[in-house]
C-alpha positions as CSV (number, residue, x, y, z in Angstrom):
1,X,-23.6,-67.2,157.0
2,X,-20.8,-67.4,154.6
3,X,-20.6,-71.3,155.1
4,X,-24.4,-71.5,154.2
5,X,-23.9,-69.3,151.3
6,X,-21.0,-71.5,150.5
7,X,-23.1,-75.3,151.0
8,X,-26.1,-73.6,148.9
9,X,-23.5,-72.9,146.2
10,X,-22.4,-76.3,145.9
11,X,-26.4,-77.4,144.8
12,X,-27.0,-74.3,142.5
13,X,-28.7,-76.2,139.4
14,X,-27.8,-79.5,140.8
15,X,-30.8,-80.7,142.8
16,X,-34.8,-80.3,142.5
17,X,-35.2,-80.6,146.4
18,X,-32.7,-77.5,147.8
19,X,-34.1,-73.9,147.1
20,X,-31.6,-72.0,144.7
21,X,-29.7,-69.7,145.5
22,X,-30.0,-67.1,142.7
23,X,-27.3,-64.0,144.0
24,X,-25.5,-62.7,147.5
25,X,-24.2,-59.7,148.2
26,X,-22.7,-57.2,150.9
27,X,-22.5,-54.6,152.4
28,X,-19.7,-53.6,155.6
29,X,-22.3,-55.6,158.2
30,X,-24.2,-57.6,156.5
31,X,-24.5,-60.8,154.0
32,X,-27.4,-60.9,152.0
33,X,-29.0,-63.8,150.3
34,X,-31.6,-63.8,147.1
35,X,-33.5,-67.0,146.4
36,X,-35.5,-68.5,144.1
37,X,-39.4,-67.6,145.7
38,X,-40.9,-70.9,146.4
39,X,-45.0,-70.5,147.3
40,X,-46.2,-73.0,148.2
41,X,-45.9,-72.7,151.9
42,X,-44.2,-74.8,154.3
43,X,-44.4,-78.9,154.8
44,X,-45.6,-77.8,158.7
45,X,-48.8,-76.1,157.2
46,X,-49.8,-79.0,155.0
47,X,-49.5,-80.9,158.3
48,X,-51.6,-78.9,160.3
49,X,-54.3,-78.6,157.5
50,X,-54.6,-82.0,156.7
51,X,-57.8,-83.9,157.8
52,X,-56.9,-84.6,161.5
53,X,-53.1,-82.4,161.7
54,X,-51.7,-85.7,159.4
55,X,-51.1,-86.7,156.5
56,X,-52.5,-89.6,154.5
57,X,-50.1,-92.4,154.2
58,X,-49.9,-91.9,150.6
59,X,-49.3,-87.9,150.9
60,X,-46.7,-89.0,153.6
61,X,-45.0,-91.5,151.1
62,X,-44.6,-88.6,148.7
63,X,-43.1,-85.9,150.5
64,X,-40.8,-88.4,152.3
65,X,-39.1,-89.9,149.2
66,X,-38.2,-86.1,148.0
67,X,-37.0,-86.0,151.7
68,X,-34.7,-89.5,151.3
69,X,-33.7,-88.2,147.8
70,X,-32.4,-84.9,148.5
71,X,-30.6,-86.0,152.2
72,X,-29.2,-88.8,149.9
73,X,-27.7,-85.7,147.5
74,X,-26.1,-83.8,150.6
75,X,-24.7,-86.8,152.2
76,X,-23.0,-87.8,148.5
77,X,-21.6,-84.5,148.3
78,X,-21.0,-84.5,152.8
79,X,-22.8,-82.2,153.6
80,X,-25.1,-82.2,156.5
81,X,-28.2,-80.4,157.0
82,X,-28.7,-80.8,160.8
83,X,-31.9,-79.2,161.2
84,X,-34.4,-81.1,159.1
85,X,-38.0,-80.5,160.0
86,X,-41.5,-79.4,158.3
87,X,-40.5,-75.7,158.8
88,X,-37.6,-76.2,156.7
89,X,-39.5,-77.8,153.8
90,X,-41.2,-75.8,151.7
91,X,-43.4,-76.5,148.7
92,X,-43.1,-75.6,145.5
93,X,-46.2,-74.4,142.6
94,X,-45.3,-77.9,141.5
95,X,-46.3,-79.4,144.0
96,X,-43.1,-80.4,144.7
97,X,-40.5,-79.9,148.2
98,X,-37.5,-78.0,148.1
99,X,-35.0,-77.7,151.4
100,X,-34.6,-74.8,153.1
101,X,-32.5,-73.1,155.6
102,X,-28.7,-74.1,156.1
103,X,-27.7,-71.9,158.5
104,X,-26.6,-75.2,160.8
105,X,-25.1,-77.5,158.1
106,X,-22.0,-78.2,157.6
107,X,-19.3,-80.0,155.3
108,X,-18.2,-82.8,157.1
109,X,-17.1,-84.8,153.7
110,X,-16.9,-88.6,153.0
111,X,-14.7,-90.0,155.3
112,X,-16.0,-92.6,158.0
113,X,-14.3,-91.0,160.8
114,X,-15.6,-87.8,160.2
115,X,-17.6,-86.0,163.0
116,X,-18.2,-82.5,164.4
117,X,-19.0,-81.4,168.1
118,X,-21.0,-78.6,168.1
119,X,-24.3,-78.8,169.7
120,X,-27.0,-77.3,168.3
121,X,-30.4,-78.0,166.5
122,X,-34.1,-77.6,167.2
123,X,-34.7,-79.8,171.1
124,X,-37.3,-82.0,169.5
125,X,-35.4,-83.2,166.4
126,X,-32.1,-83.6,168.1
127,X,-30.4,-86.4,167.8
128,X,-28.9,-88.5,171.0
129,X,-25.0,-87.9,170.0
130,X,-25.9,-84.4,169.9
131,X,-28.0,-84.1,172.9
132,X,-24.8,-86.2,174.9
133,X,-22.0,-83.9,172.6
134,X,-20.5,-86.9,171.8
135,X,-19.5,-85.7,167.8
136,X,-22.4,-86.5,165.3
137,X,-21.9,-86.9,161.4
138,X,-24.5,-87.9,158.5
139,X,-26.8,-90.1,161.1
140,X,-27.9,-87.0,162.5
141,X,-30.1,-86.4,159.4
142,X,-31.1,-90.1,159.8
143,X,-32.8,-89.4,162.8
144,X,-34.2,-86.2,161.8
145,X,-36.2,-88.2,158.9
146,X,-37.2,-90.8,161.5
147,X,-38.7,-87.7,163.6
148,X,-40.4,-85.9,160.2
149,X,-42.0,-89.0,159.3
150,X,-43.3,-89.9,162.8
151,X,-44.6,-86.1,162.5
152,X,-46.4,-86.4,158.8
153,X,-48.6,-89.6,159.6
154,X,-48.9,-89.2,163.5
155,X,-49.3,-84.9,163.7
156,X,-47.1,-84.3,166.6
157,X,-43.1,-85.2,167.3
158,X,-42.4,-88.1,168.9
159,X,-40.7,-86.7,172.0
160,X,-42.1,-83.2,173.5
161,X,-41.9,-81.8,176.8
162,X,-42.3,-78.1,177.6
163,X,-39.0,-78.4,179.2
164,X,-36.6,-79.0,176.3
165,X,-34.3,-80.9,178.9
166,X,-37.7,-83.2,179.8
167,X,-37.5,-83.4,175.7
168,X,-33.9,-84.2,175.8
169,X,-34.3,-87.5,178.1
170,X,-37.3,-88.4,176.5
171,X,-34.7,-89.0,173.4
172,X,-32.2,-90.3,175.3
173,X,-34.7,-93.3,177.1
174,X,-35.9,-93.4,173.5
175,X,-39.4,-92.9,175.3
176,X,-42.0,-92.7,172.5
177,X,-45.4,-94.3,171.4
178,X,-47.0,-94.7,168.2
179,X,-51.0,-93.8,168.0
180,X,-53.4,-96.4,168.2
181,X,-55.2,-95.3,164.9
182,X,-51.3,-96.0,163.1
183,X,-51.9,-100.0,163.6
184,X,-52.5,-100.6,159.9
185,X,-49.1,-98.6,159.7
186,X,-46.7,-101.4,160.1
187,X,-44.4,-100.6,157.5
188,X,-44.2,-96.2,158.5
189,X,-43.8,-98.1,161.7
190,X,-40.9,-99.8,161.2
191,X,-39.2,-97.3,158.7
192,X,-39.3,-95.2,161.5
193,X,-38.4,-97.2,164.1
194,X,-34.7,-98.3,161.7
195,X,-34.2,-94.4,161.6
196,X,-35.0,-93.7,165.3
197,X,-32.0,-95.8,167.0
198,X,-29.8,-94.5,170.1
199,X,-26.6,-95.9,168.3
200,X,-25.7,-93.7,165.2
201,X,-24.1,-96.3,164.1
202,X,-26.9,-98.8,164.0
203,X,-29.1,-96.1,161.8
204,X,-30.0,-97.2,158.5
205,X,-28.0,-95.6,156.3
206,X,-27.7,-97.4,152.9
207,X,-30.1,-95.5,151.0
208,X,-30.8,-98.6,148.5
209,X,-32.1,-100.2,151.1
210,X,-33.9,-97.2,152.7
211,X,-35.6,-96.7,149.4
212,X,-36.7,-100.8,148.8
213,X,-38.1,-100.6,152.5
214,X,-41.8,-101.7,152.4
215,X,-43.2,-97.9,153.4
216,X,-41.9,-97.1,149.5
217,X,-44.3,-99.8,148.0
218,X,-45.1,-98.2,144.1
219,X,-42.7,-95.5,144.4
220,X,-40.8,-94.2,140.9
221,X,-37.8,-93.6,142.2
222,X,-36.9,-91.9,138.8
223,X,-39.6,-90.1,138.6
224,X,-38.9,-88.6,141.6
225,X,-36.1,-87.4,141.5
226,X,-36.6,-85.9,137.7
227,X,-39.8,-84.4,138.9
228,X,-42.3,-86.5,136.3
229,X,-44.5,-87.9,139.0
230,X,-47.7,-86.3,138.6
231,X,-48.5,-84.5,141.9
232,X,-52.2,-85.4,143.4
233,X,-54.4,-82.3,142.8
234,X,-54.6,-81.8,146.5
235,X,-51.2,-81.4,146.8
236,X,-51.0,-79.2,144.5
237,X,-50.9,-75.2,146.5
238,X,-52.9,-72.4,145.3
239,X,-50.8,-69.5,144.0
240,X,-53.0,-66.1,144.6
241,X,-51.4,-63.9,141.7
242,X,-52.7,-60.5,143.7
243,X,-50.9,-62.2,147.1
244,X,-48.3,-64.9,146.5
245,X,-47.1,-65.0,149.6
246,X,-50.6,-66.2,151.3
247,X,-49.8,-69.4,152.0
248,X,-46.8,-68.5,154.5
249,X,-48.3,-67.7,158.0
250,X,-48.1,-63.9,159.0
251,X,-45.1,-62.7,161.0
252,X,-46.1,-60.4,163.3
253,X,-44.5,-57.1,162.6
254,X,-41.3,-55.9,165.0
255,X,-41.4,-53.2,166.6
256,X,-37.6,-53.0,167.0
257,X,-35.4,-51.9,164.4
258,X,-32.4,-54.6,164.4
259,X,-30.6,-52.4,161.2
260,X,-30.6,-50.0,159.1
261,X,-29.1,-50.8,155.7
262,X,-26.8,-48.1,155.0
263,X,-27.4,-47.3,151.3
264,X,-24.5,-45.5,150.6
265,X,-22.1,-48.6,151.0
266,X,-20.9,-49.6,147.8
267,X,-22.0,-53.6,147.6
268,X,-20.7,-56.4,145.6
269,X,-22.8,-58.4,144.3
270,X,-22.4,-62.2,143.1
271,X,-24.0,-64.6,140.8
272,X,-24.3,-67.8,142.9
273,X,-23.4,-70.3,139.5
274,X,-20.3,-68.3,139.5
275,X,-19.1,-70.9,142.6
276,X,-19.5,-73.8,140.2
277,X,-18.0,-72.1,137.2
């Protein structure tokens, strides 16, 4: 907790695509987080309520650059997010993504050499030098976008089993098939196919070239990244004012009570900017 508290610090007011962190506090148990509200629902449910689970190539060209843009921003600043996927994306009243959840990133910095060794991730993202706890860097992220963008335009993972380890040698034959209806796809196709490559070390991972690949055809870069795109009406979510929340699915209410916040506890509390000031 404190090291995600610490990584969201490092992007308050310094990128479009990570949700802000706004304040944290404590109490003798517990860290608390407040965050900017972002309503637009997750990346998941735009998937799943797309015409046919997926989206259109061009709605899959959108989201992804915001994707490559703001993996590009941790990876500058080494930072790793490790647990990319469409439940981690979240969309904006803009229209727009922002990044979610870094409870499993990490600061691995700049150098080369740099790895870490901890295994851990969701079965059907994870990468191979994760799966084999061989050390993994900033290619694990790589691979996670090769998996997200395999998911937007095709409407299921790439490799899925019941049995995570089925899952796990699935990735590890690299033992996947594109849909028939993706043959105009050819350049999602091989985007994805540069990002999903056994040998971290063979990933793409000059994001100049990642962002002149073919899939990127017509793409402002600029206007991306400053937000000035104009965001197709259909992307755009609809924010009920009498229930903002609606477009998050329901969590089913627990019966179990996991704490009790003990109000008496006298709690600190902390602007995030503070970190950067």
């Amino acid at each position: 907790m404190a090291r995600e508290k610490d990584i969201l610090c490092i992007f308050v007011n310094r990128s479009h695509f990570i949700v802000q962190l706004e304040c944290f506090f404590h109490d003798e148990r517990f860290l608390y987080f407040v965050s900017e509200f972002v309503p637009g629902g997750e990346l998941f449910q735009r998937i799943q309520l797309s015409e046919d689970r997926r989206l259109s190539i061009s709605n899959a060209q959108f989201y992804f650059a915001q994707l490559v843009t703001v993996v590009e921003e941790m990876h500058c600043r080494g930072v790793i997010h490790r647990d990319l996927k469409p439940e981690n994306v979240v969309i904006g009243k803009d229209g727009y993504i922002k990044l979610i959840d870094f409870g499993f990133s990490k600061m691995v910095g700049n150098e080369k050499t740099a790895k870490t060794h901890t295994t851990l991730g969701t079965p059907e993202y994870m990468c191979p030098e994760c799966i084999q706890a061989v050390g993994h860097s900033k290619p694990v992220d790589l691979w996670c976008l090769g998996v997200l963008l395999f998911e937007m335009i095709a409407g299921h993972v790439p490799f899925y089993k019941e049995d995570p380890f089925e899952t796990y040698q699935m990735i590890l034959k690299l033992e996947y098939e594109f849909p028939s209806f993706l043959w105009m796809a050819v350049s999602a196709k091989d985007l994805i196919s540069l990002f999903l490559v056994l040998n971290p070390h063979d990933r793409i991972d000059d994001f100049l070239a990642i962002k002149g690949h073919a899939f990127f055809f017509g793409v402002d870069w600029v206007g991306i990244e400053e937000k000035t795109v104009e965001v197709p009406s259909e992307n755009l979510p609809e924010i009920k004012a009498d229930d903002p929340g609606s477009n998050f699915l329901t969590v089913p209410e627990e019966t179990e009570v996991f704490a009790e916040v003990d109000e008496s506890v006298d709690r600190k509390v902390f602007k995030a900017f503070s970190a950067n000031n």
